[in-house]
NUSE-150895 format. One line per 10 residues: their letters; for each residue x negated, y negated, z of C-alpha. Coordinates in steps of 0.001 Angstrom, whole numbers. Last residue first. Example, Ala and Ser with C-alpha at 12.3 -4.5 7.8 and 13.67 -1.06 7.14 Angstrom:
NUSE-150895
sa> -13670 1060 7140 | -12300 4500 7800
END
This chain:
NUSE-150895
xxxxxxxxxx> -3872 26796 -20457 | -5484 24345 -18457 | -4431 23382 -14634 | -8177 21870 -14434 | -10638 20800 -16776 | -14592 21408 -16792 | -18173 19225 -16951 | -21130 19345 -14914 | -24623 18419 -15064 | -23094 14527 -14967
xxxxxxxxxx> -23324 15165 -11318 | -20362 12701 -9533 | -18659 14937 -7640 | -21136 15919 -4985 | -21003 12609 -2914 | -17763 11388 -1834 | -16022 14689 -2083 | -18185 16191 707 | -16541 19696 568 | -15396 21597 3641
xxxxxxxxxx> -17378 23691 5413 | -15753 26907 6730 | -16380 29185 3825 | -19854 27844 1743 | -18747 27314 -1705 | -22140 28096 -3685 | -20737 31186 -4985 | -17451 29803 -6201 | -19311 27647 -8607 | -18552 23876 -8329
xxxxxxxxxx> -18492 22173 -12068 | -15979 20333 -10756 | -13082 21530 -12581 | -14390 24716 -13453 | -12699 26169 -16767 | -15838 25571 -18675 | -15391 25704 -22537 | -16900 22208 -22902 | -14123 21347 -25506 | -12071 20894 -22634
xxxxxxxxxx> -13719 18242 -21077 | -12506 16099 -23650 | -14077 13727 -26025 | -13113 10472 -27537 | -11834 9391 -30915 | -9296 11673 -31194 | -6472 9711 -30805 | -5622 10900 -27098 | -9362 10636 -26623 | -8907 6570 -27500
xxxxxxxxxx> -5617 6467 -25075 | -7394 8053 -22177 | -10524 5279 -22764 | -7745 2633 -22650 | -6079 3832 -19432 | -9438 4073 -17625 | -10415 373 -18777 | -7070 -735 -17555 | -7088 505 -14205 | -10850 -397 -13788
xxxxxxxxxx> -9740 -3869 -15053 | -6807 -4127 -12487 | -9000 -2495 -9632 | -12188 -5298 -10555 | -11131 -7640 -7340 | -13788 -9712 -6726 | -12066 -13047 -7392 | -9942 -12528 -4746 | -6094 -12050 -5917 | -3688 -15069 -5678
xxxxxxxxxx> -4370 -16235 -9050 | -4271 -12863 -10778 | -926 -11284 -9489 | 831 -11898 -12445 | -1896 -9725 -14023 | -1672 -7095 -11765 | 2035 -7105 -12130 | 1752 -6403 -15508 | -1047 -3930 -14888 | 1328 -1806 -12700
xxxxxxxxxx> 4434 -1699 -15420 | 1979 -783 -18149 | 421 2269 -15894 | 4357 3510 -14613 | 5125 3554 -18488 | 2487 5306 -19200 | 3070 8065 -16333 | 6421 8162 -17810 | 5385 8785 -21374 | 2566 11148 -20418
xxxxxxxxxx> 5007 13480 -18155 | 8274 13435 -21142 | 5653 14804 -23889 | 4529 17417 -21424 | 1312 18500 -23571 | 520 21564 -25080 | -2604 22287 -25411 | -3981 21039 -22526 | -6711 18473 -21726 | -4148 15167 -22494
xxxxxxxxxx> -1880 16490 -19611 | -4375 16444 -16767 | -6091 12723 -18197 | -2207 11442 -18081 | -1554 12834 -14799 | -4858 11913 -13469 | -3929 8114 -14504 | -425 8270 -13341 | -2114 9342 -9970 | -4815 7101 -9750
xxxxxxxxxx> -2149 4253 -10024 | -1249 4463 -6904 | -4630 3540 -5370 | -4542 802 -7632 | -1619 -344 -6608 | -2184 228 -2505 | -4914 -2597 -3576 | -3387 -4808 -4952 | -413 -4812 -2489 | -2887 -5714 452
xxxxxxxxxx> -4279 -8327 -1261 | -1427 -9798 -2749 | -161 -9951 491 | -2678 -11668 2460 | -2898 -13896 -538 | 352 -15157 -848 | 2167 -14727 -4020 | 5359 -12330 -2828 | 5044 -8435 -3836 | 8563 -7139 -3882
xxxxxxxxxx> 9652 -6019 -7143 | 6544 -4619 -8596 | 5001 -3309 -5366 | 8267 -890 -5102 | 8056 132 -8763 | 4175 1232 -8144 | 5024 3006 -4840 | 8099 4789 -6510 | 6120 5905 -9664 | 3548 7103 -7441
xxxxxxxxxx> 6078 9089 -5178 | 7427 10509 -8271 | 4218 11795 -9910 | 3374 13293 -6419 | 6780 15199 -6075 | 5679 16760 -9652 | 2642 17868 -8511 | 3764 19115 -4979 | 6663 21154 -6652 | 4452 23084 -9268
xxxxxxxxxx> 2645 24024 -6287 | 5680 25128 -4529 | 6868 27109 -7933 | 3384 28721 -7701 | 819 27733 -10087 | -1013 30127 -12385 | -111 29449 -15401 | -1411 25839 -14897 | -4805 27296 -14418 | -6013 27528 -10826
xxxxxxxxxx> -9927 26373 -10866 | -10144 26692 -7007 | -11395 22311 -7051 | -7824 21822 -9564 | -5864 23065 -6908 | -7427 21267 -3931 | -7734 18339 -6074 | -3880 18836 -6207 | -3542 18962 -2385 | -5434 15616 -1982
xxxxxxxxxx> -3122 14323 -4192 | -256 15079 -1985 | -498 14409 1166 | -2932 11427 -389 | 468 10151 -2011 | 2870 10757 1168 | -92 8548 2984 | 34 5370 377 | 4415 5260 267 | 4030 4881 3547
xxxxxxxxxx> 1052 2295 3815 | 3205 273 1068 | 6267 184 3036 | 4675 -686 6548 | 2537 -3495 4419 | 5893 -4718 2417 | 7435 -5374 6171 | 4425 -6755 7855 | 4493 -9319 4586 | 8197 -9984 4769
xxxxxxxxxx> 8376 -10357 8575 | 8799 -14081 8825 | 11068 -14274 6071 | 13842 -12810 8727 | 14980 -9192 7299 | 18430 -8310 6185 | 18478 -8754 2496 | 14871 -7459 2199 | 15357 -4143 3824 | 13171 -1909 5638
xxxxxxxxxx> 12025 -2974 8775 | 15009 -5315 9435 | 17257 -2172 8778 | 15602 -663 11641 | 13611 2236 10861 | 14980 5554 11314 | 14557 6600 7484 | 10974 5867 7639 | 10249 8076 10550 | 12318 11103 8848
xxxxxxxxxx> 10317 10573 5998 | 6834 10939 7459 | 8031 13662 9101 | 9024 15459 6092 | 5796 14559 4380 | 4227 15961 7627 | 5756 19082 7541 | 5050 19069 3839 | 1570 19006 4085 | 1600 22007 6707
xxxxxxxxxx> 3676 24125 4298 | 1450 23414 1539 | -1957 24043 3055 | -4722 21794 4546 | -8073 23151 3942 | -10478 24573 6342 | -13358 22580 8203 | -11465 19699 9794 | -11238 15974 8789 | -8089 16403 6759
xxxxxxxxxx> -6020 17225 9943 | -7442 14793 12240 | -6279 12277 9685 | -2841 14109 9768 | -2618 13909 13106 | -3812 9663 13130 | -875 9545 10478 | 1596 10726 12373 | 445 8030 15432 | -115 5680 12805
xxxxxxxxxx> 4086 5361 11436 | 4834 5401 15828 | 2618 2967 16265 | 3590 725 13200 | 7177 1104 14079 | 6291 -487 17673 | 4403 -2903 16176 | 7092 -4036 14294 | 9969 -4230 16624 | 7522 -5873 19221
xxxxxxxxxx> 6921 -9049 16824 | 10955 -8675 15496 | 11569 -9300 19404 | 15584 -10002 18586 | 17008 -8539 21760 | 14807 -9890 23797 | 11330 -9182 25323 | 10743 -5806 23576 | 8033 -3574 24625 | 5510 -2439 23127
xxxxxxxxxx> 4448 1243 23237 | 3071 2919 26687 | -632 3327 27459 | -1163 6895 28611 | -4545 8027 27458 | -6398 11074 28639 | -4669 13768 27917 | -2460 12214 25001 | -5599 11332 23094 | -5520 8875 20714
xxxxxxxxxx> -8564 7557 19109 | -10493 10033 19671 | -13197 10599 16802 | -10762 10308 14026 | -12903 12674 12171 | -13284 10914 8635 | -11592 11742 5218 | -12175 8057 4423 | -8526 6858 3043 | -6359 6409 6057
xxxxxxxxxx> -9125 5151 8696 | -8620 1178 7845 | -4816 1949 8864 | -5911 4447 11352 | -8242 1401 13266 | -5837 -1359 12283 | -2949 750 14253 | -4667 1584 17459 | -6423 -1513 17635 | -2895 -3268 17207
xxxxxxxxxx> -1960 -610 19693 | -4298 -1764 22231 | -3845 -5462 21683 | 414 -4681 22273 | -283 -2858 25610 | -2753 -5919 26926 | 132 -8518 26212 | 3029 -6704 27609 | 500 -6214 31025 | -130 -10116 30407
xxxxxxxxxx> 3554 -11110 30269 | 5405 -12317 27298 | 7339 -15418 27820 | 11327 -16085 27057 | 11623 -17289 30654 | 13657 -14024 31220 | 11295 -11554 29955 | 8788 -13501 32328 | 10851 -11689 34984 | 11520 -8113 33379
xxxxxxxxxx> 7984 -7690 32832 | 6834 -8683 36361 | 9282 -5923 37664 | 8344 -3634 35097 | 4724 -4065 36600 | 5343 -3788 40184 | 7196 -701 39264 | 4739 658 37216 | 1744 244 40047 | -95 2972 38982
xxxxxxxxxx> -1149 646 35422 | -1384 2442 32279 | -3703 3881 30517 | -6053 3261 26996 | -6239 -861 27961 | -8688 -26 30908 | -11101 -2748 29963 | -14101 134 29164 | -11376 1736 27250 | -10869 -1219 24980
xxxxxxxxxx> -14682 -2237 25274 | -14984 1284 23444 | -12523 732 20890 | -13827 -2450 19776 | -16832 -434 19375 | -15689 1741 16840 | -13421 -978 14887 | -17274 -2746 14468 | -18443 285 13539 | -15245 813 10514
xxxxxxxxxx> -15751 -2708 9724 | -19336 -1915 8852 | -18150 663 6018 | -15687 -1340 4863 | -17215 -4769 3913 | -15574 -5688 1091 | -15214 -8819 1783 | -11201 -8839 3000 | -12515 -5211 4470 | -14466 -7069 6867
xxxxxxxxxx> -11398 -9871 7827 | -8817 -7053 8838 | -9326 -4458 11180 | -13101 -5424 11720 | -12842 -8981 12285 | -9539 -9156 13550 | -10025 -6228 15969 | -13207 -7970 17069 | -11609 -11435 17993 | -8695 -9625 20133
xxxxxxxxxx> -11491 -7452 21851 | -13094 -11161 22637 | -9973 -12488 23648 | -9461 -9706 26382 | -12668 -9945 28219 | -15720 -7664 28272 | -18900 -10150 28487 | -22108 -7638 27850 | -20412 -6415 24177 | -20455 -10556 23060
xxxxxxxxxx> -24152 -10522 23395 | -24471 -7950 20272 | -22848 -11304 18547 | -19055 -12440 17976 | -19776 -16249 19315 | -22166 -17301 16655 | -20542 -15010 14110 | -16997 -17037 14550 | -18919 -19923 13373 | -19848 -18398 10353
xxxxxxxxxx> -16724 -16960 9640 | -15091 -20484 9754 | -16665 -21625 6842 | -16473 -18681 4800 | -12885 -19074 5761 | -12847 -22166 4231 | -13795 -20879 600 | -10610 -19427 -1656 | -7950 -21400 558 | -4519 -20050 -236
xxxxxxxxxx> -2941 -20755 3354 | -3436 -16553 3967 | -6843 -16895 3801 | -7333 -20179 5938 | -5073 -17900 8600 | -7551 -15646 8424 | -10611 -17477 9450 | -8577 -19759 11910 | -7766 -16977 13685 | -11226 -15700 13830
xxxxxxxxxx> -12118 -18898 14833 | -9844 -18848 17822 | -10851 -15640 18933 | -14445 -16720 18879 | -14137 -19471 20805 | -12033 -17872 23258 | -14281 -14866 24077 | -17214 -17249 24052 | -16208 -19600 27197 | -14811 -23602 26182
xxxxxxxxxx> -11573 -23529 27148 | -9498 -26900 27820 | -8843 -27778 24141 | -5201 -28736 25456 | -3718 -28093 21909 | -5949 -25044 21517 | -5041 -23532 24521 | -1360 -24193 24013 | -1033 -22727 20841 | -2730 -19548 22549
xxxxxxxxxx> -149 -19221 25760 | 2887 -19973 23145 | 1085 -17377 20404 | 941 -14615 23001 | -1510 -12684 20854 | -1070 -8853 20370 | 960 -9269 17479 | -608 -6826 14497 | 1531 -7523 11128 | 4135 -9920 12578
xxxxxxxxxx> 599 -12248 13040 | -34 -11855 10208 | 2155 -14355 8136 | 3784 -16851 9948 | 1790 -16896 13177 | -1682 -16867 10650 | -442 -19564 8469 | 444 -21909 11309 | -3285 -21376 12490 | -4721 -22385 9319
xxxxxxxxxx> -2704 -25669 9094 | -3644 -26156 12474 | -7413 -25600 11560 | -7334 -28065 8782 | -5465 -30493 10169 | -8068 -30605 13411 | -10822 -31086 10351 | -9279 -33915 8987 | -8484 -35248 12444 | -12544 -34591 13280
xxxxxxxxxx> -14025 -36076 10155 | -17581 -34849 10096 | -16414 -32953 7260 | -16737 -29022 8092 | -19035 -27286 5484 | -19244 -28705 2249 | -18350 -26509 -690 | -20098 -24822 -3049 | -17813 -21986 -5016 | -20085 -19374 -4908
xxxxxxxxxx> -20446 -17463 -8414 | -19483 -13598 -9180 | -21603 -12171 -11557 | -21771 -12382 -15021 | -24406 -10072 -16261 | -23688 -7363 -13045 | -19658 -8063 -14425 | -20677 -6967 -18043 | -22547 -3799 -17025 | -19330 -2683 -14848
xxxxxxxxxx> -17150 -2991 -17544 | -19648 -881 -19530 | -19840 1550 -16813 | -16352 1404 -16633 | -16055 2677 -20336 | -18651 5094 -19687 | -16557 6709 -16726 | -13562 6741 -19231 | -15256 8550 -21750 | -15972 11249 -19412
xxxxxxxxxx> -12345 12387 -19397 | -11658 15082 -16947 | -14605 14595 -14909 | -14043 10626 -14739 | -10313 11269 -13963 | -12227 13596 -10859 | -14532 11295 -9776 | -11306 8546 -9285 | -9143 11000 -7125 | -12751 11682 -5242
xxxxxxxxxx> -13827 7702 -5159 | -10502 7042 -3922 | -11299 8926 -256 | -8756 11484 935 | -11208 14582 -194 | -13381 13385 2299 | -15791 10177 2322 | -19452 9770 4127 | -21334 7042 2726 | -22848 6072 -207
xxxxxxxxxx> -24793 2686 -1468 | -27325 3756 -3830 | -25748 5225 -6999 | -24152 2290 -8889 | -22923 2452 -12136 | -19385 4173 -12219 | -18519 4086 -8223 | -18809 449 -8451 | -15133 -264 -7777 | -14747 2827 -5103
xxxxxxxxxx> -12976 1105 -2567 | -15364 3360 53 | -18461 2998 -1682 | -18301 -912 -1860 | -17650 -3516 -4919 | -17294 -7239 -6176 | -19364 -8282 -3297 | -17633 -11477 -2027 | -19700 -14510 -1902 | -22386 -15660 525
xxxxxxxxxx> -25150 -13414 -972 | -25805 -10523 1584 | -27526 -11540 4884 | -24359 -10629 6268 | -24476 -6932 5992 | -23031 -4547 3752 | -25958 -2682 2795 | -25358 1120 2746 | -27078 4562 3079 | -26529 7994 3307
xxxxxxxxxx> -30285 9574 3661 | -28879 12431 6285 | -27160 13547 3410 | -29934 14943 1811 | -30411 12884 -1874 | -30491 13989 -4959 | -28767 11112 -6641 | -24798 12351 -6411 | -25334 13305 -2720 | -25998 17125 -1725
xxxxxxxxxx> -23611 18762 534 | -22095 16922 3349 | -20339 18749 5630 | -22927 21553 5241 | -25714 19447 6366 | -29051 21266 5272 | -30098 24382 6881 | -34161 24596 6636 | -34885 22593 9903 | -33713 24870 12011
xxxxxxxxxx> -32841 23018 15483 | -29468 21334 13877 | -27995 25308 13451 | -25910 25361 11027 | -26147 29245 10665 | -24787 29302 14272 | -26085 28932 17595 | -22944 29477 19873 | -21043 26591 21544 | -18097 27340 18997
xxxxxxxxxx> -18276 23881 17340 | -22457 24804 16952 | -21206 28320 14990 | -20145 26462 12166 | -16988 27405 11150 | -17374 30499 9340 | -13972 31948 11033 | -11840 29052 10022 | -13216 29546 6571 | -12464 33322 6269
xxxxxxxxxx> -9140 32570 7860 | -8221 29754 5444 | -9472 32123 2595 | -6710 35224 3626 | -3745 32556 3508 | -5121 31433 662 | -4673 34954 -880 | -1313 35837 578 | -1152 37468 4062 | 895 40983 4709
xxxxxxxxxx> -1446 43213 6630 | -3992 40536 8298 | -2850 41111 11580 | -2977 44529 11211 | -6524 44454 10783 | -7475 42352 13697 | -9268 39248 13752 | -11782 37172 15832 | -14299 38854 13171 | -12416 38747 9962
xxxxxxxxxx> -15437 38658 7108 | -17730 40833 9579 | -15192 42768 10463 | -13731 43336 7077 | -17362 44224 5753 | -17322 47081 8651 | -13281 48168 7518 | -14627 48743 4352 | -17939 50624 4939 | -15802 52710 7784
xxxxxxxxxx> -12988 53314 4922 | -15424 54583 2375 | -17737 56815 5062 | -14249 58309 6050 | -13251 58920 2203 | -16540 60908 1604 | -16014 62465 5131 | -12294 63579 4112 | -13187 65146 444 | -16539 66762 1784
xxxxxxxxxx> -13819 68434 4516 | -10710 68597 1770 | -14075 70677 -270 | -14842 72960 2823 | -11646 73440 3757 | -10553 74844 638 | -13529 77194 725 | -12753 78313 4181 | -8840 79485 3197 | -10216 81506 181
xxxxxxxxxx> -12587 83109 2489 | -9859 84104 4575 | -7530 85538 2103 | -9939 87787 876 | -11971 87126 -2160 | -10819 89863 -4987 | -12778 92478 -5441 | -15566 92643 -8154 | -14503 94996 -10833 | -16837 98021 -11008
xxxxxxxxx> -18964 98147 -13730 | -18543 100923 -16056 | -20947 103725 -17238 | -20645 105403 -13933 | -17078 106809 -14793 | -19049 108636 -17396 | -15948 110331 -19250 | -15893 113794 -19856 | -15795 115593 -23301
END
């Protein structure tokens, strides 16, 4: 039999080489324009998150690194002379510098009552110290992550049982409230009355007048001993002298006294009458009396338009004629006087100085206060040898013009970083180390500069800790658990700790019982003993606690309130820091016993409560207001 060939199917041939070739290209084609349409989609959302930069210039950056340009890019399009989605014509944008306040509120309802129609006793609180932060939700203004009330809102977030146990405090002061001392005004006894005021004004040369000395005491001394000037701008000078001074003699009422009849010469009238003793007057009242009552917020206007009649007097450059003027310098050098061009540079640097000393803890644009452009005035002189006045303010300067940078710093839109903050620690440091010995050590500096001397030291030690405070809210705000810290990170926390420790010890052994001081040295204590405090609220939330950290940070908190409480009879009787201080450190040592709560039982690893998705890239947070919603709770640096 034959075989059917036809009875079998013919094997299909195989595809030529060709065809093989254009079906491989056709998939690496569908391959490449699927990968194409992936890369253009990417590199589009890159551009519109980078726009002012370039791929490759982004090749290598860290994750903050990456956020700082995102927010530096989203500034708000009104700083770039563009429209921008904070636009002030569209109604529907709310302020992104500011948030939402703590009641509800739009920022542009910020509100505070610190005027003189007040009661006639010191107000036992204000936004910007912080001391009613617990109860009272009325008076706000605008504060930055620098501010005391967002160190302070924080401890509170950490441990709410130490927000209710100021509250309580705070309940018990409202029922007791502070209590005039009555007095009567000025006897009608004029040599009394002259005793009085030279007292006063002996007490002001000795005490702060080394602190800011742009009066030439011999010239002033004389005017009031001849009593030959009768215009405003003296008048008021001299009673703001008097005002002060009576504080730093130990009087708890006369400068009441005195304030008022500095008031009737320091009016909106006194603005149409530039003179040099009137700018003197202002910078006392609002560089130093104001925040004496607790008056912060209008000290910081008053400091605003001292600066203008500065500039308007021509105090912000310096004269053509140098040579002329050296030449006069040089001359009354010789009598021993200070001349009227030495006179007019020291008043604008005491402005300069009062102004960023006042500024250091408000998170505020500095709003020109130095510009090397446009302002030229040189630093102090010295008239001999020996000038301790001009030795002071000249360190002072040269401390406030660092600080003025880094207050510039903190007031714009994206976030200070590590390296920058310690740049300026370093510098800070450098500047202190240069000081004269006179500036720095008690053995060889004249009593007369004691108080100007503990001030420069505790304003130091003050600006290395918000540095570095600031930077661990900025830690604890991107919810970094501890594990996650970099050694550099670690680094800041720990350098923090120390600096605290150092400021407390420092206050501790050198505070001297004069009011001016104690004032000032109250004050820079409580604001270093935030830092224990967070330490101890930090530790106490985690799971395993650094034994070694809570014992020193105890030890610093004990050591502070001891001195607070030798303090007490030179301290106003409106200062509450000491009792907040000791209120906080009681409710920590309740949850460390179990009797309290802490935030991390909440099972929320936010800090603030903040979600990432309502942080708005190049707008930094309004820590004075958002921080305080009891809607939230969270810990920080967790494990």
């Amino acid at each position: 039999m034959f075989h059917s060939f036809s009875s079998h199917k013919k094997k299909s041939p195989s595809p030529s080489a060709p065809a093989r070739l254009n079906k491989s290209c056709s998939e690496c084609t569908s391959t490449l324009e699927e990968v194409s349409e992936r890369l253009k989609s990417r590199t589009e959302i890159l551009e519109r998150l980078f726009p002012d930069t370039t791929v490759d210039d982004l090749v290598g950056k860290n994750r903050d690194e990456l956020l700082d340009i995102l927010r530096t890019n989203a500034t708000p399009g009104i700083a770039k002379g563009g429209s921008g989605v904070n636009s002030i014509g569209d109604p529907e944008v709310a302020d992104d510098s500011a948030q939402v306040s703590e009641n509800g509120e739009p920022a542009a309802d910020r509100q505070w009552d610190e005027s003189s129609h007040q009661p006639p006793v010191l107000q036992a609180g204000d936004d910007i110290n912080a001391i009613n932060l617990a109860t009272d939700h009325r008076r706000r203004s605008y504060l930055g992550v620098t501010s005391i009330s967002a160190i302070l809102r924080a401890i509170f977030r950490l441990c709410p049982s130490a927000k209710q146990r100021v509250a309580e405090q705070a309940k018990r002061w409202s029922e007791d409230p502070i209590q005039p001392q009555l007095h009567a005004f000025l006897s009608g006894d004029l040599s009394s009355n002259l005793l009085k005021e030279q007292r006063c004004i002996d007490f002001y040369f000795q005490h702060v007048h080394p602190i800011v000395p742009m009066l030439n005491e011999e010239e002033f001394r004389a005017s009031y001993f001849h009593a030959h000037r009768r215009d405003p701008g003296w008048l008021g000078l001299l009673n703001m002298v008097i005002t002060i001074g009576s504080i730093a003699s130990g009087s708890d009422t006369l400068h009441e006294q005195y304030y008022e009849q500095a008031r009737t010469f320091l009016d909106l009238d006194s603005f149409g009458a530039g003179n040099l003793e009137s700018l003197q007057a202002l910078c006392l009242l609002g560089g130093l009396y104001l925040h004496y009552r607790n008056a912060p917020n209008m000290a910081y206007a008053v400091l605003g338009a001292a600066h203008r009649v500065a500039i308007a007097l021509g105090l912000h450059r310096e004269s053509r004629r140098r040579n002329t003027n050296i030449s006069e310098t040089q001359t009354e050098a010789t009598s021993g006087g200070v001349s009227r061009l030495e006179i007019r540079r020291r008043t604008w640097w005491s402005l300069f100085c009062l102004d960023t000393w006042a500024s250091m803890t408000l998170g505020r644009p500095t709003c020109g206060r130095w510009e090397t452009s446009t302002m030229d005035t040189l630093l102090p002189s010295l008239v001999t040898e020996d000038d301790h006045m001009a030795m002071s303010l000249c360190a002072s300067s040269q401390f406030c013009l660092i600080c003025n940078r880094i207050q510039h710093r903190f007031a714009q839109f994206n976030r200070l970083t590590i390296p920058e903050a310690a740049a300026f620690d370093q510098e800070l440091q450098t500047w202190y180390n240069s000081l004269p010995s006179v500036l720095r050590s008690p053995e060889n500096s004249p009593s007369r500069l004691t108080i100007a001397r503990e001030f420069m030291r505790n304003r130091y030690m003050n600006i290395r800790l918000i540095l570095m405070r600031s930077l661990i809210l900025y830690l604890a705000h991107g919810r970094l658990q501890k594990t996650q810290l970099s050694p550099e990170e670690r680094q800041i926390i720990e350098s923090c700790r120390m600096v605290a420790s150092e400021a407390i010890d420092s206050i501790t052994l050198y505070w001297t019982p004069n009011r001016i001081h104690v004032w000032n040295s109250a004050w820079y204590l409580f604001q270093a003993c935030m830092v224990p405090l967070l330490s101890i609220v930090i530790e106490g939330s985690r799971s395993d606690p650094n034994i070694e950290s809570l014992a020193l940070a105890r030890a610093s908190l004990i050591k502070a309130l001891e001195t607070c409480s030798e303090m007490k009879p030179w301290m106003r009787a409106s200062d509450r820091g000491p009792d907040i201080v000791a209120a906080i450190y009681e409710a920590t040592m309740s949850e460390a016993e179990g009797a309290g709560r802490t935030p991390s039982q909440d099972g929320d690893s936010n800090f603030f409560g903040w979600c990432d998705d309502q942080l708005t890239f190049g707008t930094e947070l309004d820590w004075g207001s958002f921080l305080m919603d009891d809607d939230f709770q969270g810990t920080s640096f967790t494990r």
